[in-house]
N, C-alpha and C positions, 0 to 999 in steps of 0.2 A: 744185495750188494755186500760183499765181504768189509769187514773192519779192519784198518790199519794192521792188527793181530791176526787176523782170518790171513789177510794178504803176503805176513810175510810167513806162514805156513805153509801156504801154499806154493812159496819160492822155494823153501826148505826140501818141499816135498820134490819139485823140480830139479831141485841140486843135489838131492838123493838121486833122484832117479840117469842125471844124467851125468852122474859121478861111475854107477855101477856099469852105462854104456859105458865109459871111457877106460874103464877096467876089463872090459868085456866080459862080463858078468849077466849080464843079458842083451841081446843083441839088439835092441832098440824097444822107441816107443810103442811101433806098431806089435811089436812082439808080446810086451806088456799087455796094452791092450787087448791084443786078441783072447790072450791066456784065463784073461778076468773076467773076461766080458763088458770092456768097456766101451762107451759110443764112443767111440776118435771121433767125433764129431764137437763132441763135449769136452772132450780129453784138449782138444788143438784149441778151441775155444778159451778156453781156460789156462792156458801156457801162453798165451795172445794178452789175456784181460785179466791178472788177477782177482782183480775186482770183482769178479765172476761171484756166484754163490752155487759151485757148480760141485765143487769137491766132495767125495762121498768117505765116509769114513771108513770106510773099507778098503779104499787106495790104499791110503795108509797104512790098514792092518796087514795088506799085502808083504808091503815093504819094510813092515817089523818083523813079521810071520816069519817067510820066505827068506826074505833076505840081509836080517840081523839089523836092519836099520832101528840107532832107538830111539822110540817114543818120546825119551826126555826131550831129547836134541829137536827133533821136528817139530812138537809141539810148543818147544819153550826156546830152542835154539841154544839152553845150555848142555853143555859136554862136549863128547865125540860123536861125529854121524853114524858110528856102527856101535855096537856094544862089545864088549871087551872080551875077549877069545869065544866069540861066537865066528862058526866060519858060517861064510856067505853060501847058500846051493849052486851049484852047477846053474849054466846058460841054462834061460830057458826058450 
């Protein structure tokens, strides 16, 4: 079970990701998923119950890698959700 800390990371990462939908930047969860290989099973679990200890650190790097999200922000919630003249890639 996630810590107070794990949990709101894991909203962060949620708010990342369905920041980039709402920009359309990539076309959904399902899409995400697919691309990484993630179980939606786990994935929908987890966006349910943060409490989960489901999150793999790799989501994350996805979403710094890929998609300019920074690490400061997600992991610690200070800054900007994106990093600063990084452009985001193309829908995936």
């Amino acid at each position: 079970m996630q810590n107070e800390e794990g949990q709101k990371i894991v909203g962060r990462f949620f708010e990342a990701l369905y920041d980039l939908k709402a920009r359309k930047v990539i076309r959904g969860k399902q899409t995400f998923t697919r691309k990484y290989g993630i179980n939606n099973r786990n994935f929908w679990l987890l966006e349910q119950d943060k409490s989960r200890d489901i999150l793999q650190l790799e989501w994350i790097a996805h979403l710094v890698n890929d998609f300019g999200v920074s690490a400061e922000w997600i992991l610690t919630g200070k800054g900007y959700m994106f990093k600063a003249k990084r452009r985001i890639k193309s829908e995936i």
